[in-house]
N, C-alpha and C positions, 0 to 999 in steps of 0.2 A: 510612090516613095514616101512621102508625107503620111500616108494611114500607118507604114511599118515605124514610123518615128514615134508616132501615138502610142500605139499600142507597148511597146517596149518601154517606154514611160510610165506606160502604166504597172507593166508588172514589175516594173523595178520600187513604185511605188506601194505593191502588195507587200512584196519580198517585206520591203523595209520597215509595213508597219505589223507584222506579224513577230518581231524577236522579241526574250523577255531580258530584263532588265536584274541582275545580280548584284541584289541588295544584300548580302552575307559578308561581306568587308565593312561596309557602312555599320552595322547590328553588332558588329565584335567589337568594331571603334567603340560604340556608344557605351555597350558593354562595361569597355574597361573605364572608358572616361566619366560615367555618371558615379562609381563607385570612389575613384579618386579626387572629384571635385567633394562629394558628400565628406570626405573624409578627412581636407585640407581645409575643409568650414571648423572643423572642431578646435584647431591649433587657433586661431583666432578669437580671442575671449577679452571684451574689454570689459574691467570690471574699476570702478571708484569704490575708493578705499575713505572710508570718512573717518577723522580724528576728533575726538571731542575735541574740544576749544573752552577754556575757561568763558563762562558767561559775557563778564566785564570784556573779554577779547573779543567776542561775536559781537555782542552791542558796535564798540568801537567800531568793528571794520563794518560792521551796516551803516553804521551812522556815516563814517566815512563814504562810503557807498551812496547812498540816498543826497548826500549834500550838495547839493547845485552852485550853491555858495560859497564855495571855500577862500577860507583865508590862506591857507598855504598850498602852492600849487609846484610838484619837482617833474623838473622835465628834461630827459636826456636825449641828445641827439647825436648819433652816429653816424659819422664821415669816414672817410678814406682816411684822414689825419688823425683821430681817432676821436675822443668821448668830447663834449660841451654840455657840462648839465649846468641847470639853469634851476633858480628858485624864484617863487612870483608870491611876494606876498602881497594880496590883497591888490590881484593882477599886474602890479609893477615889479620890474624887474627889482631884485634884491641881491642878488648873488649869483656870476657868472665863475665854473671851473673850469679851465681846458685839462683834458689828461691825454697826451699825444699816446701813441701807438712807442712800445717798445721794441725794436730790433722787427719792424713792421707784422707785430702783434700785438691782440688787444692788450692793454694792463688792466687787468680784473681786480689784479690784488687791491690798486689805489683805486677802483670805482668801488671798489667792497669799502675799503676803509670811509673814502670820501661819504657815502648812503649811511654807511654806519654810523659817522659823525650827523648826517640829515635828522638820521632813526633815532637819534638821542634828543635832540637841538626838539624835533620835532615827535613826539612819540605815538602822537592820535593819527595820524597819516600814514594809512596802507596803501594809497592809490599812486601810482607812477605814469607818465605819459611818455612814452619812448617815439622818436623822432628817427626812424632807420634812415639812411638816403636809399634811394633803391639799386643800388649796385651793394649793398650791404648782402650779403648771403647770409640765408635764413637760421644755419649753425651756428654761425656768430650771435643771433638774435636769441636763439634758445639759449646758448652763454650765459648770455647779458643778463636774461631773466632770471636764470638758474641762481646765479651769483646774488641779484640781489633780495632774491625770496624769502630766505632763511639766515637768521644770524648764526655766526659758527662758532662751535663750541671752544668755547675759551674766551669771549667776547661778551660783555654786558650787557644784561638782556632787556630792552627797552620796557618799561615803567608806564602800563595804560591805568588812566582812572577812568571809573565810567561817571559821567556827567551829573547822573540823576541821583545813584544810592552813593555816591565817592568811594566804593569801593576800588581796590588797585590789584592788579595783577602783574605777575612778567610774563612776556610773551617771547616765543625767538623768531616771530614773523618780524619782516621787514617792512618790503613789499610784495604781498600777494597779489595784489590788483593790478595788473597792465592794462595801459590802453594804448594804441598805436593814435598816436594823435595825427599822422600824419595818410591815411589810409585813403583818404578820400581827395583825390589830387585829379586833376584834370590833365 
């Protein structure tokens, strides 16, 4: 009884490795899917858009850039209660604002006006160091930025001299330069 167990084993074994394998659903899938991934890459297009920049502006925001040393340093920080920006001249604290949350939303309008009054007080300083807490959501971050990048039309446009030739330009950057100062947290 044991050899007939064998042996039907076996041919159950031939059976099974003799079928073929239909691959023609797999091949139509592909078909259609390589065509529409090719074709969803095109809608995709990141492209930088460069704006001249008055000389005397480029100098300033590199030189801002390059300065390891600053004498005036603006720093905001965003809580649940809302803005605290902070000015450091010559690393001590100088000037502390609170701007609370209105109807528990940001107020952009007073962090616009409050940078604007900075952007004037202080006109060679493109660089800003924003302090998010991290329950902050990143739309509000892009906000923040948004708001204080570009002066708005109807608002006086801050006054750059470049250092070397005393040439003066107006510019309606703010600040362009963020840096998360706070990014690197254990």
């Amino acid at each position: 009884m044991s050899k007939r167990r064998n042996i039907t084993i076996e041919s159950r074994n031939q059976e099974d490795a003799n079928f073929e394998l239909d691959l023609s659903p797999m091949l139509s899938l592909m078909v259609t899917l390589i065509p529409i991934m090719l074709l969803s890459t095109v809608f995709v297009r990141i492209t930088l858009i460069e704006t001249p920049l008055p000389q005397v502006v480029q100098n300033a925001i590199e030189n801002d850039k390059n300065n390891k040393d600053r004498e005036v340093n603006l720093v905001l920080n965003m809580t649940q209660e809302g803005f605290k920006f902070e000015v450091l001249i010559d690393g001590k604290l100088n000037k502390t604002t609170r701007i609370p949350k209105l109807n528990n939303q940001w107020d952009l309008n007073s962090l616009y006006v409050l940078a604007h009054e900075l952007k004037m007080t202080h006109p060679q300083i493109f660089k800003m160091d924003i302090k998010p807490d991290s329950d902050i959501k990143y739309n509000d971050i892009v906000k923040v930025m948004d708001e204080l990048r570009i002066i708005k039309k109807g608002d006086s446009k801050a006054v750059v001299t470049d250092s070397e030739t005393t040439q003066k330009a107006e510019t309606e950057l703010m600040f362009p330069e963020i840096n998360f100062a706070n990014v690197v947290e254990g």
